[in-house]
C-alpha angles and dihedrals in degrees: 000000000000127000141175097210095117088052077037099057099041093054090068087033098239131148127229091258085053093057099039088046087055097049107029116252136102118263099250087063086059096051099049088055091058095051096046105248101114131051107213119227115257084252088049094046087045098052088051092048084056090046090056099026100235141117109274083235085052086053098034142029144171129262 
């Protein structure tokens, strides 16, 4: 799975705590997503979809 979180992120100039404070959820969990090593939950896509205010398709896509 793709996904845009990291450009995402620096367009509000976040860092990955911030995220993962906002959302709840530790920053290795937020690294991993944007690697590509962890699918996030629907809640949890949803959550970051809310963070960046954009549509999860829009965060996050298939291969």
């Amino acid at each position: 799975m793709n996904n845009t979180v990291k450009v995402e992120r620096a367009k509000l100039s976040i860092t990955q705590e911030d995220l993962a404070k906002k959302i709840g959820v530790s920053r290795q969990t937020i690294n991993s997503i944007e690697k590509g090593k962890y699918v996030p939950s629907t809640a949890l896509a949803l959550k970051m979809s809310d963070v960046f205010g954009i549509t999860v398709n829009a965060l996050f896509s298939l291969d």
